[in-house]
C-alpha positions as CSV (number, residue, x, y, z in Angstrom):
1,X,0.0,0.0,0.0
2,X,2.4,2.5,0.8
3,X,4.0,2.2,-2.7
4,X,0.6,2.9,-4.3
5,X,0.0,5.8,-2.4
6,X,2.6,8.5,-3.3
7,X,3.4,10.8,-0.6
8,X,3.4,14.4,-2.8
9,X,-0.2,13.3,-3.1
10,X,-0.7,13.0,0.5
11,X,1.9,16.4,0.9
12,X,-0.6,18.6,-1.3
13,X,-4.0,17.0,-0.3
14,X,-2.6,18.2,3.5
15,X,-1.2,21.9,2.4
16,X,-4.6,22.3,0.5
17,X,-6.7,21.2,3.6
18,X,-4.6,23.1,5.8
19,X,-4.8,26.6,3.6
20,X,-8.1,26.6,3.1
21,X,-8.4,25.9,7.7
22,X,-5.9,28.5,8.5
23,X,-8.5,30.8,5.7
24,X,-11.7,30.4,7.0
25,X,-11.2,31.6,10.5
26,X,-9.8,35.0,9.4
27,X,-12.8,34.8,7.0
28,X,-15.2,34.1,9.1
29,X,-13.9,36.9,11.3
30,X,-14.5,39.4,8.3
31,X,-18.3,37.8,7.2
32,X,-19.2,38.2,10.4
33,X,-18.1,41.7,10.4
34,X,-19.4,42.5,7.0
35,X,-22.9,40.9,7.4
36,X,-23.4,41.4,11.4
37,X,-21.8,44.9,11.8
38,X,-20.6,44.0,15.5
39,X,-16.6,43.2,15.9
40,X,-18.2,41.3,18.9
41,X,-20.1,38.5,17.1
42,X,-17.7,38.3,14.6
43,X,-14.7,37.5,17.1
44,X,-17.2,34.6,19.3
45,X,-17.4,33.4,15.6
46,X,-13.9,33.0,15.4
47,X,-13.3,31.4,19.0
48,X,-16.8,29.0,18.1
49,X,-14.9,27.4,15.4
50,X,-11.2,26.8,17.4
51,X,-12.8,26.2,21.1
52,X,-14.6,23.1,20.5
53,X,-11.8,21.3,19.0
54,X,-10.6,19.9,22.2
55,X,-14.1,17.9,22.3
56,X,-13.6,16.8,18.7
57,X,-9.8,15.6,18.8
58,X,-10.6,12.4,21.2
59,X,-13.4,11.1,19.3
60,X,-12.3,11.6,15.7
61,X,-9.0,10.7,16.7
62,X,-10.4,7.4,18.3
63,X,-12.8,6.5,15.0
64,X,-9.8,7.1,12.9
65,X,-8.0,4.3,14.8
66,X,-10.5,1.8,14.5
67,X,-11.0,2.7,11.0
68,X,-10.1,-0.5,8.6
69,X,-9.6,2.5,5.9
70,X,-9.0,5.6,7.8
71,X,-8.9,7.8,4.8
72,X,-12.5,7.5,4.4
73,X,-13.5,8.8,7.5
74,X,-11.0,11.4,7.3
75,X,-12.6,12.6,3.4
76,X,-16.1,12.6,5.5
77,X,-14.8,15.2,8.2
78,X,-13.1,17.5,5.5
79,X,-16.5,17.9,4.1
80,X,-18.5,18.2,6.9
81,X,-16.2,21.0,8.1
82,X,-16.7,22.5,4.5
83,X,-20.4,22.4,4.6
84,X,-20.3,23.8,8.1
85,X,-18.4,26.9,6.9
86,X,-20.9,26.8,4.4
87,X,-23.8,27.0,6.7
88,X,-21.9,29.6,8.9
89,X,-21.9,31.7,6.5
90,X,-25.7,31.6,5.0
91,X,-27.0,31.6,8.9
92,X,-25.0,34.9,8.5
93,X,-27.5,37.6,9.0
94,X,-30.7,35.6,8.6
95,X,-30.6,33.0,11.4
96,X,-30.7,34.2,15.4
97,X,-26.9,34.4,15.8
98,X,-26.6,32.1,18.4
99,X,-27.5,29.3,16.1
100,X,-24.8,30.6,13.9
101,X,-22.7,30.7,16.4
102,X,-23.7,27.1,17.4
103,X,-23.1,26.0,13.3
104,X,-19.1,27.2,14.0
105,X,-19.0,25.1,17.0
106,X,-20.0,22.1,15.8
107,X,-18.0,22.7,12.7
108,X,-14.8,23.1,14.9
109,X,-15.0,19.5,16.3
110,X,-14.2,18.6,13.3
111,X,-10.9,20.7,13.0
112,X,-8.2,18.2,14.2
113,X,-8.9,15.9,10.8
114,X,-7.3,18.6,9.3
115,X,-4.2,19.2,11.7
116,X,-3.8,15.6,13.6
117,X,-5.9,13.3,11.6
118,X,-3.7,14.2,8.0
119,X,-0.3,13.6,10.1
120,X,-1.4,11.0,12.3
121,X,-1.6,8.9,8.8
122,X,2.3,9.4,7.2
123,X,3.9,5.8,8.8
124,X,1.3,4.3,6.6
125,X,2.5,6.3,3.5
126,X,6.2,6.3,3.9
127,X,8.5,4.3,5.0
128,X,10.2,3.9,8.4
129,X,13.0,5.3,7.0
130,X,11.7,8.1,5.1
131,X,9.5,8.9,8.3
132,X,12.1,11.8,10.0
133,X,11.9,13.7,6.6
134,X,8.9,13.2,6.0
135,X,7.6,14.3,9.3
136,X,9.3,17.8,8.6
137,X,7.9,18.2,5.1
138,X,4.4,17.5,6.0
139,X,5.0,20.2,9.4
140,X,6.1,22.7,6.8
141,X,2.6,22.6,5.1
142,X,1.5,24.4,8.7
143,X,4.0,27.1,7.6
144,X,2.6,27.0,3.8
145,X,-0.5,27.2,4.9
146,X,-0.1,29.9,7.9
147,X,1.7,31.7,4.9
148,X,-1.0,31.8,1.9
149,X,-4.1,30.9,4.1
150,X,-4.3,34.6,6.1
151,X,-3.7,36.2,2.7
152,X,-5.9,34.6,0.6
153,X,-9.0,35.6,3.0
154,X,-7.8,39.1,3.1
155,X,-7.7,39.4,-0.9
156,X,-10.6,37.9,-1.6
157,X,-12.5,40.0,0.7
158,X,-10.7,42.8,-0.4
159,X,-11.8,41.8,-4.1
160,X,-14.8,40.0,-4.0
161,X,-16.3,40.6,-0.8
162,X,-16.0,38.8,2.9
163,X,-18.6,35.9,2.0
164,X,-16.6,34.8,-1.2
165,X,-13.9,34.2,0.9
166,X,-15.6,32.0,3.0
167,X,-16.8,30.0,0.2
168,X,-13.3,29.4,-1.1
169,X,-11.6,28.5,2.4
170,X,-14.5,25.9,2.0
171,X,-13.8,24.8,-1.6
172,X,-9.9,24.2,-0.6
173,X,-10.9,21.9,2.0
174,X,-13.2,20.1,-0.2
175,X,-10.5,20.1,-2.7
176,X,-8.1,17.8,-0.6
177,X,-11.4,15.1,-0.2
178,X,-10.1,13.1,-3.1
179,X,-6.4,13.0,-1.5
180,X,-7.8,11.8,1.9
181,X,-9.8,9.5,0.5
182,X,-7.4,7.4,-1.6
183,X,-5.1,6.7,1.8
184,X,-4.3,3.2,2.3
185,X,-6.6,0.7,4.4
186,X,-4.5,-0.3,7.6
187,X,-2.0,-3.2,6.8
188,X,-3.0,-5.1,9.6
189,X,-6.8,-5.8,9.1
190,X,-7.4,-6.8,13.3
191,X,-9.8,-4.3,14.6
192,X,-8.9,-2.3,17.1
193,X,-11.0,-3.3,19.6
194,X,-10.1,-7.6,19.6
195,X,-13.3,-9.5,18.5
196,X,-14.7,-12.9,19.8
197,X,-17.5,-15.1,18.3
198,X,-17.9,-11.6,16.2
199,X,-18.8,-9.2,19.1
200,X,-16.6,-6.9,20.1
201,X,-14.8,-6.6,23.5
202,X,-13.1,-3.8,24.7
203,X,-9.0,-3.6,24.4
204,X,-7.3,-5.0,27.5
205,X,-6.3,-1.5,28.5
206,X,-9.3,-0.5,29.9
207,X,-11.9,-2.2,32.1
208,X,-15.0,-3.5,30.7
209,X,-18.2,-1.9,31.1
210,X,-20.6,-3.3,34.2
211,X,-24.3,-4.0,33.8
212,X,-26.2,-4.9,31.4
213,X,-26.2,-3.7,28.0
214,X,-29.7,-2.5,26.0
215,X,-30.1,-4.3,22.8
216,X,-31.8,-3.9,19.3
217,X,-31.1,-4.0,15.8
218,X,-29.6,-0.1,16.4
219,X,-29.7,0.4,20.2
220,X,-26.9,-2.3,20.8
221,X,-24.6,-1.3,18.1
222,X,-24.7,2.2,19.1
223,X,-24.5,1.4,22.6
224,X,-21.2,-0.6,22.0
225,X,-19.4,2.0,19.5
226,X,-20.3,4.1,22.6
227,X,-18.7,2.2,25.1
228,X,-15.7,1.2,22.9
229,X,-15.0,5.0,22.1
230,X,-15.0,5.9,25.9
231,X,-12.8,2.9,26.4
232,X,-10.3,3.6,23.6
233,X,-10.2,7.7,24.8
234,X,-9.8,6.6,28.5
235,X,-6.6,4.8,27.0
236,X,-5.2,7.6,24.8
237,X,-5.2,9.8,27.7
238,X,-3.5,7.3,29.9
239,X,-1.0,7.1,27.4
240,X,-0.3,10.3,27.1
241,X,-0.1,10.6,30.7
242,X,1.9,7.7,31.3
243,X,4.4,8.3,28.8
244,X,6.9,11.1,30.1
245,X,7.6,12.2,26.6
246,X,4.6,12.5,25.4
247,X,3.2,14.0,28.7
248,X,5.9,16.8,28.2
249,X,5.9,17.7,24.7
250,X,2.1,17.6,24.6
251,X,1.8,20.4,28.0
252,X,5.1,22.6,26.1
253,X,3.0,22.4,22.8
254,X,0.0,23.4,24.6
255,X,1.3,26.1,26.5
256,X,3.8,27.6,24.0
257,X,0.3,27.6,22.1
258,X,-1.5,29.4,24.5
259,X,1.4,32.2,24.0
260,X,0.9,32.4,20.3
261,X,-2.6,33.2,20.9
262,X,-1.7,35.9,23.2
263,X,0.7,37.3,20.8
264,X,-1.3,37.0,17.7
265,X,-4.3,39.4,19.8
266,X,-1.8,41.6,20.2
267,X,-0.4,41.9,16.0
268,X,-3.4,44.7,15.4
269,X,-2.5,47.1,18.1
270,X,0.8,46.5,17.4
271,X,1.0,47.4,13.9
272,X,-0.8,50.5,14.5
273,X,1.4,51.8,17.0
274,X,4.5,51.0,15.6
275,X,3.9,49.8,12.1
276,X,1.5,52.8,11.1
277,X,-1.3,50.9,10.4
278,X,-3.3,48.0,12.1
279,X,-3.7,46.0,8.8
280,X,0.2,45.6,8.6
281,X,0.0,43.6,11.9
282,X,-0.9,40.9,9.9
283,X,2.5,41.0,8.2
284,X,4.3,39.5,11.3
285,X,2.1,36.1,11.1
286,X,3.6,36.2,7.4
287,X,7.3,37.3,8.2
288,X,6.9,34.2,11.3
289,X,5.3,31.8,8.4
290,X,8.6,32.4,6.4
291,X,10.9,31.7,8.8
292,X,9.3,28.6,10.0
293,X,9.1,27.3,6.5
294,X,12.6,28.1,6.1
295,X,13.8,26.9,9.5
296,X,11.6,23.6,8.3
297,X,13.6,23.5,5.3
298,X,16.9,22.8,7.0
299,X,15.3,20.4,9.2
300,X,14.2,18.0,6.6
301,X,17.6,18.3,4.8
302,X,18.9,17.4,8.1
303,X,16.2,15.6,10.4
304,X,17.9,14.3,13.1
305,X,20.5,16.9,13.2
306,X,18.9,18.1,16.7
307,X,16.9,15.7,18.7
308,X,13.3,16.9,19.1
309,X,12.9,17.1,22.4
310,X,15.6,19.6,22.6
311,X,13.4,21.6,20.1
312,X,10.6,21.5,21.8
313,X,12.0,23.4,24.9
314,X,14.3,25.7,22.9
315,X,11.3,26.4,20.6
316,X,9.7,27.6,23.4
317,X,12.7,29.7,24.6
318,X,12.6,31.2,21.0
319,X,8.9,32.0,21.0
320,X,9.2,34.0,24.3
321,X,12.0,36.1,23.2
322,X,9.6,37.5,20.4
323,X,6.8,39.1,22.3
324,X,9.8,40.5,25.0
325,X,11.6,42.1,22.0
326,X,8.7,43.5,20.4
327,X,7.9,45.6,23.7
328,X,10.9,48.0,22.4
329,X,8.0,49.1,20.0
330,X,11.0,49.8,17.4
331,X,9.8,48.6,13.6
332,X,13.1,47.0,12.9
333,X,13.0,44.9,15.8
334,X,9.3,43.9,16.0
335,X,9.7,42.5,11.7
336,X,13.3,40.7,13.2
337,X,11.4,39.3,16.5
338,X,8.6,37.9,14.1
339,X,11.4,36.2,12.2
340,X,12.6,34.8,15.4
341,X,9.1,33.3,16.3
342,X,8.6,31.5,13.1
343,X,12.1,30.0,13.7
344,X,10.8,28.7,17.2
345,X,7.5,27.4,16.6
346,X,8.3,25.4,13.0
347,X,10.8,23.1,14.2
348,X,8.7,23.3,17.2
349,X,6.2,21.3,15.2
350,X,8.2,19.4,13.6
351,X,9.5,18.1,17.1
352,X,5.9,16.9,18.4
353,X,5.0,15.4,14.9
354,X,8.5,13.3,16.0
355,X,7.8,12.5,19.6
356,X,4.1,11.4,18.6
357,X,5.3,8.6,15.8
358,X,8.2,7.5,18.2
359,X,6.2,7.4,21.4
360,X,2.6,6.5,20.6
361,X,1.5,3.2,20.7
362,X,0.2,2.2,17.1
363,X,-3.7,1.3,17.8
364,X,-4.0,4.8,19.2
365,X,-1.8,7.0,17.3
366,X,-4.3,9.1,15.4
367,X,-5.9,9.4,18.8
368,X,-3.3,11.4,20.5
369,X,-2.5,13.3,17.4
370,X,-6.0,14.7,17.0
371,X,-6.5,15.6,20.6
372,X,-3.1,17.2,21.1
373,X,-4.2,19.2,17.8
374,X,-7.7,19.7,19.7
375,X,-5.5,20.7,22.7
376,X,-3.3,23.2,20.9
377,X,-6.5,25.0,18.7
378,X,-8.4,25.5,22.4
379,X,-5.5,26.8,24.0
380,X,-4.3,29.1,21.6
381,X,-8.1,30.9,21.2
382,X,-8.2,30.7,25.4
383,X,-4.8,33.0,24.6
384,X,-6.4,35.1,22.5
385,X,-9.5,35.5,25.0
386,X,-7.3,36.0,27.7
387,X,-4.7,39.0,26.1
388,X,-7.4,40.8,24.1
389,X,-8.7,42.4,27.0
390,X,-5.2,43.2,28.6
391,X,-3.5,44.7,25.4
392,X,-6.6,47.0,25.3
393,X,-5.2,48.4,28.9
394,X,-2.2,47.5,28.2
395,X,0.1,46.4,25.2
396,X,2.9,45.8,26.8
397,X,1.4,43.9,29.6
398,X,-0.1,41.9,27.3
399,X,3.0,41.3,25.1
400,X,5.1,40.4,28.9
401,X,2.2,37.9,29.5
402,X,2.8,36.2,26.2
403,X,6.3,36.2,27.3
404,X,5.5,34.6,30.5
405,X,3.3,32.1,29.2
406,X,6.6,31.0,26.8
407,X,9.1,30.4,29.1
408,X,6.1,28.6,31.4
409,X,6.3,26.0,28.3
410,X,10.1,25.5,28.5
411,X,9.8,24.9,31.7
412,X,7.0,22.6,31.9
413,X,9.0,20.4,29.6
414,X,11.3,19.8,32.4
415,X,8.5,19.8,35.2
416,X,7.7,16.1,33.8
417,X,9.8,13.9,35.1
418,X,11.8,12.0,32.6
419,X,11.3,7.8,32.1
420,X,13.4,6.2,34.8
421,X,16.5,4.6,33.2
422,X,16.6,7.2,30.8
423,X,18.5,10.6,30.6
424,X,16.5,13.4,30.2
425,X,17.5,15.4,26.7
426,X,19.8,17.6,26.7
C-alpha cells in the first residue's frame, strides 16, 4: 500500500486542507463583520470554530483508529467541516446568531482531521525510513498554509467581498477530499477493539463496562461504539499521561500555544502603533510563516540533526523572546522578533510530529494526534481570549504575558519527570 499511495499526493491533499483551515477563521472573522456589523459576534465566531476542538480531537481521533480505511472517515470530516463553513456563512445575518454561532461550534470538532488526523496517517504512507523527513515536510505545510491561508482571506474580501472568501476557504478543504480518500486501508486488518464469536470486546487497557447492555437492531450497536470510544479515549489519555515524553511535549505544545494566541491578539495594536497601520499587523504572522518554512527547510535536509525534544523546549525559549523584543515598540526589531518566532515554533512542530510517531503506541496513534491538535486549537483561542482584554489596557502587559506564558512552556518540559532509566534530553 504504501508504494501505491505517493506521498506528494498525501503532501498537497494536507497543504490544501490546511490553507483553506488557517483561511476560514480570518474569514469568518471578516463575514461576520461585514454581514453582522458587531466586531463582537464576529470575534465569538472566530473562538466557536477553534474552542470546540478539544471535544472533537478524542473522538475523531479514536474513530480514525478503528477505521479499517481511515482515509474514508478522514474525506467525511473534510467535508462536513466544508459544509459547516458553508452553513456559517448563510446563517450569516438571517438566522438568530446564536444558532450561527452554534453552526461554528459544531463545525470546529471537526478541526483536528485537518491538523492531527492528516499527520497522524504518514507511517502508513512512507517508510520507516523516510518517516524523519517526511515528518518535517508534511510540518512545513503548517507554515505554507499559515503563509497563503491569512492572505488569501484578506484578498478575496478585499476583491470580491468577505462571504466569497468564505466560500473558497471551503472549496480548498473540499478540494483535498479526493487526497484523503485514496489513503491506504491499515496493513494489519485486526480491529482495534479484539473481536470474539464476532462481538466486540473492549481492548485490554481498559476495564469493561458493568451492567447490562440495551439491545436492538440499532440500540446495541450504538450502545457498544459508545462504550468502545470511551474505552479507547480513556486509554489515549493514559498514554499520554503515562508516557513522560509525550506527557511533556504535549503540555510545552499546549502552552507555547496558548502564548501564540496571546501574541497573535496583540499583532493589530501592534502594527498600528509601531507599524502605522493595524492591517500591517498581519505582516508578522507572514514574516513568522517564512521563517518557520525556512527553518523547516533545514530540518528535513537534516532531520535528526537536533533531537526533538531539545526543540521543543528551545522552541519555546525562542517564542518567548519574540513578544519580549517587540515591547521595544521599534519597527526594525518587531519584523526581526517575528522572524525569530517562526524559527521557534516550526521546528517546534516538527519536534511533536517526531515524539508522537516514536512514542505512541500504534492502535491509538491518530488518537493522541488529533486531541493534542484539539489541545493546541483551544489553548491558543483561550490565549487570544485571555490577552485581548489586557492589550486594550495595556500592550505591553499583554505582550510580557505572552512572554511569560513561553518560558512557562520550556519549563514545563522539564516539570515532567523523565522515564526512569533514561536521561533526560539535553
Amino acid at each position: 500500500m504504501k508504494r501505491r499511495y505517493s506521498f506528494p499526493v498525501h503532501l498537497t491533499g494536507a497543504a490544501v486542507a490546511r490553507t483553506g483551515d488557517e483561511m476560514a477563521g480570518p474569514a469568518l472573522v471578516l463575514a461576520g463583520l461585514a454581514l453582522t456589523g458587531s466586531a463582537a459576534d464576529a470575534s465569538l465566531l472566530l473562538a466557536g470554530v477553534t474552542v470546540s476542538s478539544v471535544l472533537g480531537g478524542p473522538v475523531l481521533g479514536s474513530l480514525l483508529d478503528r477505521a479499517e480505511r481511515p482515509g474514508r472517515l478522514l474525506a467525511a470530516a473534510l467535508a462536513l467541516y466544508a459544509a459547516g463553513l458553508t452553513a456559517v456563512l448563510v446563517g450569516l445575518g438571517r438566522l438568530p446568531f446564536a444558532l450561527t454561532l452554534a453552526a461554528a461550534a459544531l463545525t470546529g470538532l471537526l478541526g483536528p482531521a485537518l491538523s492531527g488526523g492528516w499527520t497522524a496517517q504518514l507511517p502508513a504512507v512512507v517508510r520507516d525510513d523516510r518517516l524523519d523527513r517526511a515528518n518535517a515536510l508534511d510540518a512545513m505545510t503548517f507554515g505554507a498554509a499559515g503563509l497563503a491561508g491569512p492572505a488569501l482571506a484578506g484578498g478575496t474580501a478585499e476583491a470580491l467581498g468577505a462571504p466569497t472568501a468564505v466560500v473558497l476557504s471551503a472549496a480548498l478543504v473540499a478540494l483535498a477530499l479526493p487526497a484523503a480518500w485514496a489513503l491506504p486501508a491499515r496493513t494489519d486488518p485486526t480491529p482495534k477493539s479484539p473481536t470474539r464469536g464476532g462481538r466486540p470486546r473492549p481492548v485490554p487497557s481498559g476495564p469493561a463496562p458493568s451492567g447490562p447492555v440495551p439491545s436492538g437492531p440499532l440500540v446495541g450497536p450504538a450502545v457498544g461504539l459508545a462504550v468502545g470510544l470511551a474505552v479507547d479515549i480513556a486509554a489515549g489519555l493514559r498514554a499520554v499521561v503515562r508516557s513522560p515524553a509525550l506527557a511533556r511535549a504535549t503540555l510545552t505544545s499546549v502552552v507555547s500555544c496558548t502564548a501564540q494566541g496571546m501574541l497573535t491578539a496583540c499583532l493589530a495594536l501592534l502594527g498600528e502603533r509601531v507599524l502605522g497601520g493595524a492591517g500591517r499587523g498581519a505582516m508578522l504572522l507572514s514574516c513568522a510563516a517564512v521563517s518557520a518554512l525556512a527553518a523547516n527547510a533545514v530540518l528535513a535536509r537534516f532531520p535528526r540533526a537536533i533531537a526533538p525534544d531539545t526543540l521543543l523546549w528551545t522552541g519555546a525559549l525562542l517564542q518567548a523572546a519574540a513578544p519580549a523584543a517587540a515591547v521595544l515598540g521599534h519597527p526594525t526589531v518587531l519584523v526581526a522578533a517575528a522572524f525569530v518566532a517562526g524559527i521557534g515554533e516550526g521546528p517546534q512542530l516538527t519536534a511533536l510530529f517526531a515524539v508522537r510517531h516514536r512514542e505512541a503506541p500504534e492502535r491509538l496513534r491518530s488518537q493522541i494526534f488529533t486531541t493534542g491538535a484539539g489541545l493546541k486549537i483551544t489553548g491558543f483561542a483561550l490565549g487570544a481570549v485571555v490577552a485581548g482584554p489586557v492589550a486594550a489596557r495595556s500592550l505591553t502587559g499583554a505582550l510580557l504575558l505572552a512572554t511569560g506564558t513561553a518560558v512557562l512552556a520550556a519549563l514545563a518540559f522539564f516539570a515532567v519527570p523523565a522515564a526512569r532509566g533514561r536521561a533526560a534530553p539535553a
